[in-house]
Every structure is written in C-alpha cells, then in structure tokens.
C-alpha positions in Angstrom: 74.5 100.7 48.3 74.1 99.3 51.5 77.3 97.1 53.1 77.1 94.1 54.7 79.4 93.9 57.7 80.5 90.3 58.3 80.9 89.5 62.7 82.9 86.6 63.2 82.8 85.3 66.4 85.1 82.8 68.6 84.8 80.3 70.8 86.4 79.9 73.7 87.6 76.0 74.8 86.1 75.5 78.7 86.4 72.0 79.5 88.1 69.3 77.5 86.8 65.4 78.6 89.7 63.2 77.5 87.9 59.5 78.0 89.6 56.1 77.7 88.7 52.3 77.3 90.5 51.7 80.3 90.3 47.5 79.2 91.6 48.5 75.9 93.6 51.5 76.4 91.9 53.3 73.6 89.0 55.1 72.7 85.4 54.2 73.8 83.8 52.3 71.8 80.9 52.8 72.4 78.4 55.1 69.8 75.9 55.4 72.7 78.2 57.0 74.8 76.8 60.2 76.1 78.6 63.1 77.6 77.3 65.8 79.8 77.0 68.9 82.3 74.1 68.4 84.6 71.4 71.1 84.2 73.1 72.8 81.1 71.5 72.5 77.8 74.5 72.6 75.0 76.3 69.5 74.5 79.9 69.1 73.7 81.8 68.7 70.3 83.0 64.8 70.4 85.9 63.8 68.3 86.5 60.1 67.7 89.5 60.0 70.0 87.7 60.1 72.5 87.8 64.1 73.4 84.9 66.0 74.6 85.0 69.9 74.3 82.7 72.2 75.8 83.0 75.8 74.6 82.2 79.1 76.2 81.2 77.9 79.9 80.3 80.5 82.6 83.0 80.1 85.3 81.5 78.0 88.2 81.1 74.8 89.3 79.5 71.8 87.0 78.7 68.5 87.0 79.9 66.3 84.4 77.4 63.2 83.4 78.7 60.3 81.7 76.3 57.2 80.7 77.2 54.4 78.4 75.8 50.7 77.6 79.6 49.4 77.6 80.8 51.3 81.0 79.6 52.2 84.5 78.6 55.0 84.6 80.8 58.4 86.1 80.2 61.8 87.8 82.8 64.5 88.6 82.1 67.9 89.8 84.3 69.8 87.7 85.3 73.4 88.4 85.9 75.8 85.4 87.5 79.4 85.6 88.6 81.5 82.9 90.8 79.6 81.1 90.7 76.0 80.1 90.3 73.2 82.0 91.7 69.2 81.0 89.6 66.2 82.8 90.9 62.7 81.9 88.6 59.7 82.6 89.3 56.2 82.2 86.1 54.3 81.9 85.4 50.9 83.3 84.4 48.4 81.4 80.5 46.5 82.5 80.3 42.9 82.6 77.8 43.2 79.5 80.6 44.7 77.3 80.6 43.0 74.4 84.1 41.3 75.3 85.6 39.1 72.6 85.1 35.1 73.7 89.1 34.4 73.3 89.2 37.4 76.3 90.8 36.4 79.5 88.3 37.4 82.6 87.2 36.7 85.6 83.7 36.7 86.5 81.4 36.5 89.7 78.1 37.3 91.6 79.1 39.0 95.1 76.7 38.9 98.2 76.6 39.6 101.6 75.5 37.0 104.8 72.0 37.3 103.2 72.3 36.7 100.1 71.8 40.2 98.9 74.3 41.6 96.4 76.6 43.9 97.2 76.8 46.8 95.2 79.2 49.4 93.8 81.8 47.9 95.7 85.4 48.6 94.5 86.8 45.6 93.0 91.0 44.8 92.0 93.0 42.0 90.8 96.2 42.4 91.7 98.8 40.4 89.8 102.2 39.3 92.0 104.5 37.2 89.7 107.5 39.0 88.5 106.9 37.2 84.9 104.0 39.6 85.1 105.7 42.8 85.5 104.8 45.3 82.7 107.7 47.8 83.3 110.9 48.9 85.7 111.9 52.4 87.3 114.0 54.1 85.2 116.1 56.0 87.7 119.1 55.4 90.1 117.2 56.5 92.7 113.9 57.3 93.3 113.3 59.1 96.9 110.5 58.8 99.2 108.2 61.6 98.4 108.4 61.7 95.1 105.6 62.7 92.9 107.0 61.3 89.7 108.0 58.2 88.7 110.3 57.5 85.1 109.6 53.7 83.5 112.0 51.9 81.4 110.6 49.2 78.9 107.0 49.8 80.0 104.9 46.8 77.6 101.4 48.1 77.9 99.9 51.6 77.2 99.5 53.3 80.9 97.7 56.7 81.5 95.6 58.4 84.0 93.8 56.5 86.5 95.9 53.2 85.7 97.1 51.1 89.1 100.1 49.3 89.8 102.0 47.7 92.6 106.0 49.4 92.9 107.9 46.3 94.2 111.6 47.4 95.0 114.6 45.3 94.9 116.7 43.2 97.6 115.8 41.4 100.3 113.3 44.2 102.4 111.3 44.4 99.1 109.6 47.1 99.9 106.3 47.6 97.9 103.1 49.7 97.7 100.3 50.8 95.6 100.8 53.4 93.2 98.2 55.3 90.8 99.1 57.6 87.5 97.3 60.9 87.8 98.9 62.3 84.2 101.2 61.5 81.7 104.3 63.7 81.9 106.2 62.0 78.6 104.6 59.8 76.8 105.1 55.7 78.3 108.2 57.2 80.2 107.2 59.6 82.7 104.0 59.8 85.1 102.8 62.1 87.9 101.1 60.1 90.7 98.0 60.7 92.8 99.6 60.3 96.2 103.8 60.8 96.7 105.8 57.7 97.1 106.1 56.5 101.2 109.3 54.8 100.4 112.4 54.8 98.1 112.8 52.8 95.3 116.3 52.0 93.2 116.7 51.4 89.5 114.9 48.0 88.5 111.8 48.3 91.1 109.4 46.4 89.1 105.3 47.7 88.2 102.6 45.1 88.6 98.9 45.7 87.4 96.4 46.4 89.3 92.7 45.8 87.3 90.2 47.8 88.9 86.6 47.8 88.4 82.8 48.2 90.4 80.0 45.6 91.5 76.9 46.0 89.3 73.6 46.7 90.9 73.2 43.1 91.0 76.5 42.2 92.6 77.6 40.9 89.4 81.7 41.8 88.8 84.2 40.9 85.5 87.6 41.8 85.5 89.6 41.8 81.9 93.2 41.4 81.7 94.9 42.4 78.7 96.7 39.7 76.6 100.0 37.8 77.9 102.1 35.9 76.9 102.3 33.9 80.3 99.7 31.2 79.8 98.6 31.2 83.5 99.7 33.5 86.4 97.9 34.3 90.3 95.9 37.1 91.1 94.6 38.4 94.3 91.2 39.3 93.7 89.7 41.8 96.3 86.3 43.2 97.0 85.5 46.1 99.5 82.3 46.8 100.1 81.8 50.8 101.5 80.9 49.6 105.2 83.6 46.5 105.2 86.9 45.0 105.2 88.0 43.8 101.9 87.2 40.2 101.0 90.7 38.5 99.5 90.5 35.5 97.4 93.5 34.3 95.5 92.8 33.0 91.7 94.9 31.5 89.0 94.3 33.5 85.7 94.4 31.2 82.5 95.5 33.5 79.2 92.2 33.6 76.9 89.9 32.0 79.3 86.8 32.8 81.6 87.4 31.7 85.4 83.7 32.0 86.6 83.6 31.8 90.4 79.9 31.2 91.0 78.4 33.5 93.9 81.1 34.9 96.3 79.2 35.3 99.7 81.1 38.4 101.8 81.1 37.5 106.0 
C-alpha cells in the first residue's frame, strides 16, 4: 500500500502595513483601498483592522503602493531583512471623502500669482487656545533631548504620525512642534520623530496639529474631530515645496464648513 506523506509548509510574516483613518482614528474605510509592493505579483492578507501582511519576502528593498478613493495616495520604500518588519501609516483623508455634513472643516482652492493651483503642498491647522488642549505631560520633568514623552488625561486617540504643539508652562512658555513616531503604552507613552530642543515640566499642554496635502487641483479640506468648544482659532498654513509658508488665521465653528474661496499664494 502506498503512503501518502502529508508537507506542511509555513509562512514566514515579512512586512506588516498597520494603516489608519488619521480623521477618524480608526480603520480605513475604504473597500477600495488597495495595498501593494511595486513590481511584485502577490498581494497581502488584509484584516479589517486595518493590517496588511505580506508573507515570505526576499530580503531587499521594496516599494510599498497605497491607492484609495477616500485618501491621498502614499509611497514608502520599505526595507525588509530576515525577520519582520512593522510600517504604520496614517492616511490622509481627500476632500472627496465622503465626510458627514454635521463635520467641522475647512475648505479651499490654493493658487499661486497666476492663478495656477498649487499642488501637493503640505497643509496644517494649528489650534492655540488652551480650551483646545487634548492632553498634559505626565512627568515632573521632562529634559531637552528626550525621545519620549508620557501624557496624562490625553482626550483623543493619538498614534503614529499624529502632530501636536508642546506648550510649556510659566511665563517663557516655551513651545515647539512635536510628532509621534510609535506608541510605547497605549494613550500614555509615545516615541517622537525628532528629540525634544527644550525642557518641559509636569502640566506642558499638547495642541493638534491637522495635517493634510493640496489636491492636484489646489483644492485643500482640513477635518477636526468633534469638540465641545463651539468655536476656537486656527492657524492655517500652506507650504508650497519651492516657498515660504502662507499663514492665514481662521475661526473654526464646531459642526460647520468655513469655505475660504480661492486662497492666491504671493
């Protein structure tokens, strides 16, 4: 009688894609979405959290594709060895995303002296009331240089790739612009992408910093989360990639669309 001899075989995790609604701090919503290595022909295993795993990768250098109706559209060039390799994403929501109309955004055509639009310029809104401040260091001290920061009563979800402006207490009020690279514990403690250039004492307060891109036809929306502050100011800022940044200052209204017409950049 002949045996059959049963091979199981495993797969080996290469490159996990963690991607977030960075608008809704949750998973994309998006069924289209469509995730990627350039030039190789299997696809990934997608969960509905969001994850992306590709299995069993050659090491050597790839580049990760992602395209979407909702969400401009990202590249990275992603580097993968022997063992595993973690890439979080926040995605950035279009201005075709199919936002709710009790939202709260602002909305705008940018061009330049000729009425051409600018595109895939960086765009934030930087909020500056301290009404508006979503959390508070943690710590007694924390020293210049440091690479983590710990948060007390932090009242949005924050994670990888989410902005902030660290204002520190007394009169110097010292303040700069900080971004999360990782999660370290889970709405308490974050790595940053760049070391602090200044210390900061207990109380130092975070506020956001939405960030998005100018369409291909200059065309911008910023979301803010909800509030419960009915109306606060933002400092809404374009930089082109050949420019200065272009500063205008804007009241936000809770639930309502500020449409600024065309913005023309000097």
């Amino acid at each position: 009688m002949e045996q059959l001899r049963i091979v199981r075989m495993k797969s080996r995790v290469s490159l996990v894609v963690l991607l977030r609604d960075s608008f809704l701090a949750a998973p994309p919503s998006d069924r289209k979405l469509e995730v990627r290595l350039a030039n190789y022909p299997r696809r990934p295993v997608g969960k509905p959290d969001g994850t992306y795993i590709f299995n069993d990768l050659e090491p050597g250098e790839y580049k990760l594709e992602i395209d979407s109706t909702y969400y401009f559209r990202e590249t990275r060039l992603i580097s993968v060895s022997t063992g595993n390799v973690i890439v979080q994403l926040p995605l950035l929501p279009l201005p075709s995303y199919p936002y709710r109309p009790s939202d709260t955004l602002i909305r705008a055509m940018v061009t330049n002296a000729s009425g051409n639009p600018v595109r895939g310029a960086l765009v934030t809104a930087a909020l500056s009331s301290e009404e508006c401040a979503v959390g508070r260091l943690a710590e007694e001290e924390t020293p210049e240089g440091a690479a983590e920061i710990a948060v007390s009563g932090l009242s949005v979800p924050a994670g990888c790739g989410d902005t902030f402006v660290l204002v520190g207490r007394g009169a110097k009020e010292t303040r700069e612009t900080v971004r999360i690279h990782d999660t370290i514990e889970y709405q308490k403690r974050f790595r940053l992408e760049r070391p602090l250039a200044a210390a900061y004492s207990r109380g130092s307060m975070l506020l956001p910093v939405y960030r998005t891109r100018t369409t291909e036809r200059g065309e911008i929306a910023v979301a803010f989360p909800g509030s419960a502050v009915e109306a606060y100011p933002a400092s809404l800022s374009v930089r082109a990639q050949d420019g200065e940044p272009a500063v205008m200052d804007v009241t936000v209204r809770q639930g309502v669309t500020v449409n600024l017409g065309t913005w023309v950049l000097k």
